[in-house]
N, C-alpha and C positions, 0 to 999 in steps of 0.2 A: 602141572607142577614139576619142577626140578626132582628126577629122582638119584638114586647112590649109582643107579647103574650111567646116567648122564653123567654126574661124577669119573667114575671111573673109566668111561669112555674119553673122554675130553684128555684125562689125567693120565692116560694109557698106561694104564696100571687094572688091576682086577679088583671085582667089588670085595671079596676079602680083604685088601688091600686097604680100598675106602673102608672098610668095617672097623680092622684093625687102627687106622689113625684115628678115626672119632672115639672108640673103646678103648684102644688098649697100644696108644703112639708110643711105647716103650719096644715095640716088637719092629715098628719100621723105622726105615733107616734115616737120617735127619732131611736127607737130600729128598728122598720120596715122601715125606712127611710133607716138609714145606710147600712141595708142588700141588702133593692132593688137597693143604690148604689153600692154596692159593687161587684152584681151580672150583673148590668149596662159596671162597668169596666172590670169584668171580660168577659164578652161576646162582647166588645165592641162596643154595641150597640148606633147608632144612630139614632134619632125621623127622621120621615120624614116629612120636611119643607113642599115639596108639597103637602102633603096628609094633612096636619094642617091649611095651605092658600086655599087651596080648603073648607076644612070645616067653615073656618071665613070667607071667600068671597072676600077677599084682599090676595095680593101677595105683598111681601117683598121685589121686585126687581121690579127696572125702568128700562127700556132701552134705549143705547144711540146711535143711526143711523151714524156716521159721511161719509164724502167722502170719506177722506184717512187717516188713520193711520200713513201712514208714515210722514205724515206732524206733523213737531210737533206743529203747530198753534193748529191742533186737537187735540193734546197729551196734550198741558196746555188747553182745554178745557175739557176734560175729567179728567184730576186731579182737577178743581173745581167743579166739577159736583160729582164727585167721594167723595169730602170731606163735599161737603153739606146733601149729601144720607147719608152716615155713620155718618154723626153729629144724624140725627133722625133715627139711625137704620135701615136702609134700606139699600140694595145692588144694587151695576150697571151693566147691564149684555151689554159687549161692540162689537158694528160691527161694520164692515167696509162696505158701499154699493162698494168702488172702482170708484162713479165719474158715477155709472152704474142704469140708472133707474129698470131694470128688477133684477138685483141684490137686487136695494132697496124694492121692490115689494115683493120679496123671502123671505127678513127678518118684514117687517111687518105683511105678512102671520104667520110667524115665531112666533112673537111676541103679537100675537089675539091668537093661540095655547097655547100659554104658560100662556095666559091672567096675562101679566105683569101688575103691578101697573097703567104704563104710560110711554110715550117717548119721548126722546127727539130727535129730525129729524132735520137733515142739508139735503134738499130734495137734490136729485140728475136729479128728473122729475119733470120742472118746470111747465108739463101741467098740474097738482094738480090731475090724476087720481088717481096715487099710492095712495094717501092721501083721496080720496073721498071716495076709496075703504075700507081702514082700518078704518074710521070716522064710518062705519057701525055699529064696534061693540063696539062701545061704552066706549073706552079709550082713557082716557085724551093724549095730546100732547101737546107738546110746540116746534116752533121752533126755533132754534137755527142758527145765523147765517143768516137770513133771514127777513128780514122784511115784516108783514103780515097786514091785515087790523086787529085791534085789535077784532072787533067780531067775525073774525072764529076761532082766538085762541090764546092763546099766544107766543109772540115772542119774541128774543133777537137778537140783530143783532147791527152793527155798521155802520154807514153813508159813504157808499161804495162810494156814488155819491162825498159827500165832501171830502173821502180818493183818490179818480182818480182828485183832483178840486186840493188839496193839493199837489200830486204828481207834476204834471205839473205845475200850478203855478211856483216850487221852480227851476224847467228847465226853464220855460221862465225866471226867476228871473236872471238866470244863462250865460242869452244870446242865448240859443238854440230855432231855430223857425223851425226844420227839428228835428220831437220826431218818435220816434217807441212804438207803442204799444202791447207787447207780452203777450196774454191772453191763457189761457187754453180753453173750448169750451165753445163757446158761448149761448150753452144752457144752461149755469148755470147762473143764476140771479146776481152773485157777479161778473163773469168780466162782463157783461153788465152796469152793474152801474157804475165798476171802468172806464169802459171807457167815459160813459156818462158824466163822474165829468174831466173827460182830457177832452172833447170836449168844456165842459163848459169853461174852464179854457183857452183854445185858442181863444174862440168867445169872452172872456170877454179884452182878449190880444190884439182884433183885427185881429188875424192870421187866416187864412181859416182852414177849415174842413180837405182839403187835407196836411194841415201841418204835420197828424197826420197817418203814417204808421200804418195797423193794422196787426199782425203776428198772426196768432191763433193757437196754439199748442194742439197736440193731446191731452195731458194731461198736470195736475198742479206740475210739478217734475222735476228734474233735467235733467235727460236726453231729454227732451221736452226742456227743456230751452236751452239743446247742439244746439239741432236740430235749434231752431232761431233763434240760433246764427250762424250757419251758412249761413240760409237764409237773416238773415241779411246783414253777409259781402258779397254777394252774387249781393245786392244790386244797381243798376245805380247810383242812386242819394243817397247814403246812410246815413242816420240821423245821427248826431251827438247826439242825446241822446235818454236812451230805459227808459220807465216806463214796469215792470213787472207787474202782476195780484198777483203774491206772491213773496217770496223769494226764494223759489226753483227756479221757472223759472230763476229769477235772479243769483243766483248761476251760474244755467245753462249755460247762457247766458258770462257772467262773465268766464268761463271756457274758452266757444267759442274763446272768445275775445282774453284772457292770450294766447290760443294756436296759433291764428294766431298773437301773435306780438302788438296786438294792445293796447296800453297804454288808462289806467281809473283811472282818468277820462281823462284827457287831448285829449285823441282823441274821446272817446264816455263816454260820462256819464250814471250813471244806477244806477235807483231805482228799490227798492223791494215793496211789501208789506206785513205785519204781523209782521217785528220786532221778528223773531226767534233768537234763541240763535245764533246760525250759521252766522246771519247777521255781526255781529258784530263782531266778529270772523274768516269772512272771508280774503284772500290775500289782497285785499281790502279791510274794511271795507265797508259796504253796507248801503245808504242811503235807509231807510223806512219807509213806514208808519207804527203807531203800531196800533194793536187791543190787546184791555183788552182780553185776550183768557180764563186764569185763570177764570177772574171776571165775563168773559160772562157765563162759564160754569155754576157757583155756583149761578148766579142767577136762569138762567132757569130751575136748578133742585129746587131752590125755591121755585120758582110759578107752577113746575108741584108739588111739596111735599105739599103749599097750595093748587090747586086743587083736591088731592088726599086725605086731611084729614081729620079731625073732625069736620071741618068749610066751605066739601066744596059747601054747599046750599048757602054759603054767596060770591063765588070766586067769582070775575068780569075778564073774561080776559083783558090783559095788553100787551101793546105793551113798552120796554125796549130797546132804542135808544141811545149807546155809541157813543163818538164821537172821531173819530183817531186824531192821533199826527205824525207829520212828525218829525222823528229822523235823523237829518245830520250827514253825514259820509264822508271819505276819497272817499267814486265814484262820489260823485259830484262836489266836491269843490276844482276844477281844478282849472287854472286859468280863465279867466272870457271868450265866448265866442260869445259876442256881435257881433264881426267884420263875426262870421262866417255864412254863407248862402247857 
């Protein structure tokens, strides 16, 4: 690789010299300027970022932990995350954990290495070791997608309990007292809530605990949603309507359904949650709840961009509570299924 001292050799001029035109060309002279750029393009030489963050003691890149990639809940979270960094010059450097706490583990290692600015983490290990671990060395984090006590740091997250409260609701609203609930694993903090805001949502109905099938699918994806959908029709007593944990499963599921025959809504109703593009768009369209996914991302890189900068002996962490919206769609709004039991 091209370095400043090749530069300055070529350019017979000294490496302060070159230092000076790339930082601070107000100090050389226009004639020396031009040369050491021109001997710049000619070799085309580039500074090294890392070796320039290492000498100021800050790095120019956040990082941003998600579960999955493929989901694009996570994809319009990382395009607002992505556009708030680059509004204050900063870069996103993007993983996937895969839903995998030792995955997630790997890249915070990763990222104490690389000693990023700060992160942004949708945990994947809700036993908070991953996170005790990397809290060692001493970069900021905020989480994302999570809701945390505001003193151990900051968080974004959306009221999963009142998103599973709203889903159900709009089922019983519908006539359905026989629900299924197909969640991804239940180690992860967000279908345990969305289910907890279904159970609420039955108890406040009147309707027992056991109203409520629970499906737990290996993962948050589509093909996981095939899978319980077949476990579904599979079923004795089988529910007349499914709440998802996302909209993949739902999709998923929604395949299931279309392959064997089965009419949606009119024979089973099915919500999603997230409000992806795909929702709406589906053979169906798909009843969902939404989350601000955009609006979550660009705040939490916000608040890690405040704790990271000029101001940040004055940060307070903050806890950032969105509240979902149930989008009706052509899977629920059968006709009405009061009579069925």
């Amino acid at each position: 690789m091209v370095g400043i001292k090749d530069v300055a050799r070529q350019a017979g001029v000294s490496v302060g010299t070159v230092s000076n035109v790339i930082n601070r060309p107000d100090m050389v002279s226009e004639d020396t300027r031009a040369r050491v750029l021109s001997v710049i393009e000619q070799l085309g030489y580039v500074r090294s970022e890392s070796a320039r963050q290492l000498r100021a003691g800050r790095s120019r890149i956040i990082a941003l932990l998600v579960l999955d990639m493929a989901n694009p809940f996570f994809v319009d979270v990382a395009s607002g995350a992505e556009r708030a960094a680059r509004e204050t010059g900063l870069g996103v450097m993007l993983c996937n954990s895969g839903e995998s706490p030792s995955e997630e583990a790997d890249y915070l290692g990763l990222f104490a290495e690389q000693r990023v600015r700060g992160v942004l983490v949708t945990p994947a290990d809700t036993s908070g070791r991953n996170i005790a671990s990397f809290r060692r060395h001493g970069i900021p984090f905020v989480f994302v997608d999570r809701v945390v006590p505001s003193a151990e740091a900051c968080s974004v997250s959306v009221d999963d309990i009142e998103g599973g409260r709203l889903a159900v609701d709009h089922l019983i609203e519908r006539g359905h007292e026989r629900i299924a609930y197909v969640s991804g694993p239940m180690h992860l903090a967000q279908c345990q809530d969305r289910r907890a805001g279904a159970l609420e949502a039955l108890a406040a109905a009147g309707l027992p605990a056991d109203s409520l099938a629970h499906i737990e699918a290996e993962r948050l994806d589509v093909p996981s949603g095939r899978d319980a959908g077949a476990r579904l029709l599979g079923m004795a007593n089988r529910p007349t309507a499914v709440f998802c944990a996302n909209d993949l499963l739902a999709l998923g599921v929604l395949q299931a359904l279309y392959a064997a025959g089965i009419a949606v809504p009119e024979e089973i109703a099915l919500v999603g949650y997230d409000d992806i593009e795909f929702a709406a768009a589906a053979a169906v369209p798909l009843t969902s709840v939404r989350q601000p996914a955009y609006r979550m991302g660009r705040a939490a890189a916000d608040l890690l961009i405040e704790e990271t900068g000029d101001a940040a002996e004055e940060h307070e962490h903050r806890r950032i509570v969105f509240q979902p919206e149930l989008v009706v769609r052509a899977s629920t709004l059968g006709k009405s299924n009061r009579a069925v039991r």
